[in-house]
N, C-alpha and C positions, 0 to 999 in steps of 0.2 A: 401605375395606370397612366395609358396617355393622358396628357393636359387638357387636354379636348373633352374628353370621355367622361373626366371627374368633374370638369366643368358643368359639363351637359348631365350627369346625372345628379348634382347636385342643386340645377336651373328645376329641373322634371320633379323632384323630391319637392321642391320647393313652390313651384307652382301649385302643384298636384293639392298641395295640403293649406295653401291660399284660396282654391275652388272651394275645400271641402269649409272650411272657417266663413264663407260667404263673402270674399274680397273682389269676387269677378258676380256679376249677378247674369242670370240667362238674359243671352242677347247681347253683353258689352261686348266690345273689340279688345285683344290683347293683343298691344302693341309691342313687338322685337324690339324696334328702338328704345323704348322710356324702358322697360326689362334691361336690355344692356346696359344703359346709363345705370340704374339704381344696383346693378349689380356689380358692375366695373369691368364687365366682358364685350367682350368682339362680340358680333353679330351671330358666328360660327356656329358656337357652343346654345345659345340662345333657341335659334332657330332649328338646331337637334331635337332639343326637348318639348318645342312647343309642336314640332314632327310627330315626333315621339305620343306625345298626349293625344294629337288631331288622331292616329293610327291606333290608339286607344278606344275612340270615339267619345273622348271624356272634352275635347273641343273640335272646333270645325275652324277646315278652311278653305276659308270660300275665292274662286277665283280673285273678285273683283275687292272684298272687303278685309282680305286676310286672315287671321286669327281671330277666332269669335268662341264665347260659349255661347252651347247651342240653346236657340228659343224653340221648343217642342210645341207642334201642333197638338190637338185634341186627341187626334187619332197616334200620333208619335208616343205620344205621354201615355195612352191606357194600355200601349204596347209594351213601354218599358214597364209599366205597372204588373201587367201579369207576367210577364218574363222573365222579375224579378219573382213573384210570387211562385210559379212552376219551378225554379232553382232551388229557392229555399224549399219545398216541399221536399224537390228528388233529394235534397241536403238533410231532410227532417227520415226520412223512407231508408236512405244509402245502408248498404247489408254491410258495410266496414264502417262502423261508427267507434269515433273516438269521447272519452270523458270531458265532458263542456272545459275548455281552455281557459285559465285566466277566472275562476268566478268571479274572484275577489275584486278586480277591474270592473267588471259586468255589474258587480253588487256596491259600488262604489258609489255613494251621493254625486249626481253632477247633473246642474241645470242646464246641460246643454243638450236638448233633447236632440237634434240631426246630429250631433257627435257620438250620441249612446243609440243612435239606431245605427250610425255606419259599425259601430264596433259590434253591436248584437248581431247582425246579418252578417257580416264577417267572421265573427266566431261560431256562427250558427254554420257556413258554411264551411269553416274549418274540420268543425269534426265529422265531416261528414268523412276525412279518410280520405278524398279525392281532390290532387294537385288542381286537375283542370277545372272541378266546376268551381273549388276555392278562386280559383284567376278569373273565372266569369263574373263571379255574384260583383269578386272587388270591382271589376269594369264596371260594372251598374249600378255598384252601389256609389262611385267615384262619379257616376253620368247623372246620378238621383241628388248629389250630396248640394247643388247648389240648390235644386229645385227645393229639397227640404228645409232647405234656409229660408227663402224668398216667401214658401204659403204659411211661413209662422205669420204673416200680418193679417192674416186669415184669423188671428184669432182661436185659433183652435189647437184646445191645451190636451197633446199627446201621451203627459205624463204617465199617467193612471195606465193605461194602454200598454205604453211600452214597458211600463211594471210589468203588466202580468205573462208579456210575451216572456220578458229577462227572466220572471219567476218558473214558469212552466220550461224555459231550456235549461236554467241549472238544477231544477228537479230531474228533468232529465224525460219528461209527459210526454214524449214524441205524440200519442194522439191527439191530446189535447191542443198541444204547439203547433200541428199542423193546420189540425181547423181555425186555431186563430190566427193563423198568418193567410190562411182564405180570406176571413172574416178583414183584416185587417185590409189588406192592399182591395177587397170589394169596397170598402169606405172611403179609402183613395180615388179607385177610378172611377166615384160618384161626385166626387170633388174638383175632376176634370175640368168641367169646364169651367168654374171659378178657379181652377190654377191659373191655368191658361191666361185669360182674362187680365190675372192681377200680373202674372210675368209680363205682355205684353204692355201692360201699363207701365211696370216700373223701366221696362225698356225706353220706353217713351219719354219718361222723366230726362235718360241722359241727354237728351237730344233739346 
């Protein structure tokens, strides 16, 4: 593989999974230079994958400010909220369903609850049998995964919750798992505008 190219999907791999960990919060700037510096690369390879990610829409970039993750309006946010929700539905419906992926990962004690939701809605859209809405849900769920991190200060313990979603998809309940994944992301986009609110605050703090 060109040097370029391993560089650059190794910079994208690595970032990508720094979002999802909550090491950029909505709203900071990702800067190409201090990324090059800590990484030991030219600028080249660098600015592929933060490309790469902006064309993802997992960051933005904005003429004047550069590399940013993005801070979601009210109305931005209850967009990606049902959009994510419609996906995993057509993913719970899909007439080529495959056997839930992985239980044993899924059914795996871990307190990191925005980790065990990206991996649920991921494997929930895995078996749906379908390459393209699998590559969707990832984008959104990759575009959700910082926000998820940020409304834990909210206070509000998901656990229980995302039990019973993990429980009813490796039962395999499509009825049931459908309605609570309604039920669920309704919860969410009633929390709107307290996300919003508390992202814009912690933005504030960097400054």
């Amino acid at each position: 593989m060109d040097p370029v190219r391993s560089k650059t999907a190794l910079l994208y791999s690595t970032v990508r999974r720094a979002l999802q960990s909550g090491r950029y919060i909505p709203g900071e700037r990702i800067d190409p230079g201090s990324l090059a510096k800590e990484f030991h690369m030219s600028p080249t390879p660098v600015r592929c994958a933060l490309y790469r990610l902006a064309g993802e829409g997992v960051i933005a970039d904005h003429p004047r400010h550069g590399f940013q993750v993005p801070l979601p309006t009210e109305l931005g946010l209850r967009d990606q909220y049902a959009w994510m929700e419609q996906l995993l539905v057509l993913a719970c419906t899909s007439p080529v369903r495959k056997v839930p992926p992985y239980p044993s990962v899924l059914a795996a004690a871990d307190d990191d609850v925005p980790k065990r939701t990206w991996k649920l809605f991921d494997a929930i859209a895995r078996s749906s049998g379908q390459w393209s809405l699998h590559q969707t849900v990832r984008r959104n769920n990759d575009r959700l995964a910082p926000i998820r991190r940020a409304k834990r200060e909210l206070m509000i313990d998901d656990t229980e919750e995302l039990g019973r979603l993990q429980q009813l998809f490796l039962d395999r309940d499509t009825r049931h798992l459908e309605q609570a994944l309604r039920e669920y992301h309704a919860r969410r986009k009633q929390l709107v505008p307290q996300i919003v609110a508390l992202l814009a605050e912690r933005r504030d703090r960097l400054h």
